[in-house]
C-alpha angles and dihedrals in degrees: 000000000000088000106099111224110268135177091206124052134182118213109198099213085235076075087055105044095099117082112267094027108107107095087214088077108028123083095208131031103263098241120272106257126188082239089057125118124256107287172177103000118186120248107219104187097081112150115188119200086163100247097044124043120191126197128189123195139154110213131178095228151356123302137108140304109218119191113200088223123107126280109234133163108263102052112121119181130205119183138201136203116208116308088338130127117282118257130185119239131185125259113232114183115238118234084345105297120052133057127267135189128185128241113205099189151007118276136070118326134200121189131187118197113193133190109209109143129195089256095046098065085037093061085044089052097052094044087062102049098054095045089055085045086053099036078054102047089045088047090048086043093058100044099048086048087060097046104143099205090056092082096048093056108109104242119235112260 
């Protein structure tokens, strides 16, 4: 009750030392004991563009970074450690609906998450093909409308 809602949350991996505890494996949250480890802790710097979600947190130590949003084929992560270079991880779902992204170490993340589906690059794919097929046939179209040698041609009588 003293936890504030979040959509982000941070799991130190102390929280999922006990059996049954990694929310990769398991289908439902273990419930939350006086005995439990630290966590999770909300992460409060979400921004959401629709298609990319980015999430910064500073953590002690390794665990994961879970988003209440639904997990979905066609989300890829990258993710960033202080001023570091940028590296792609995968996206596991946590207790079997939500998306989870692993933190390998303490310091200040940053994670992208990125909807970008199968179907979604093939219908780019195929918009831009047709528009260079029509862009080409246009282009075809103007040039053979301005053949010089079309009006010097003798017309059929």
């Amino acid at each position: 009750p003293t936890m504030p809602s979040a959509r982000a949350w941070f799991i130190p991996l102390a929280a999922l030392a006990s059996p049954g505890n990694d929310p990769a494996l398991g289908r439902l949250p273990p419930p939350i004991r006086s005995t439990s480890a630290p966590g999770p802790f909300p992460v409060t710097e979400v921004v959401d563009h629709g298609e990319t979600v980015e999430i910064s947190l500073r953590c002690d130590t390794a665990g994961v970074v879970m988003l209440a949003d639904q997990s979905y084929p066609g989300w890829t992560a990258s993710r960033r450690q202080n001023a570091g270079g940028v590296e792609p991880t995968p996206v596991e779902t946590a207790w079997g609906r939500w998306r989870l992204v692993r933190i390998p170490a303490r310091g200040d993340w940053t994670v992208r998450f990125r909807f970008e589906s199968d179907a979604h690059r093939r219908g780019r794919q195929i918009t831009l093909t047709a528009l260079l097929l029509w862009s080409g046939l246009w282009i075809a179209l103007l040039i053979s409308s301005r053949d010089p040698s079309a009006s010097s041609r003798p017309t059929p009588s």
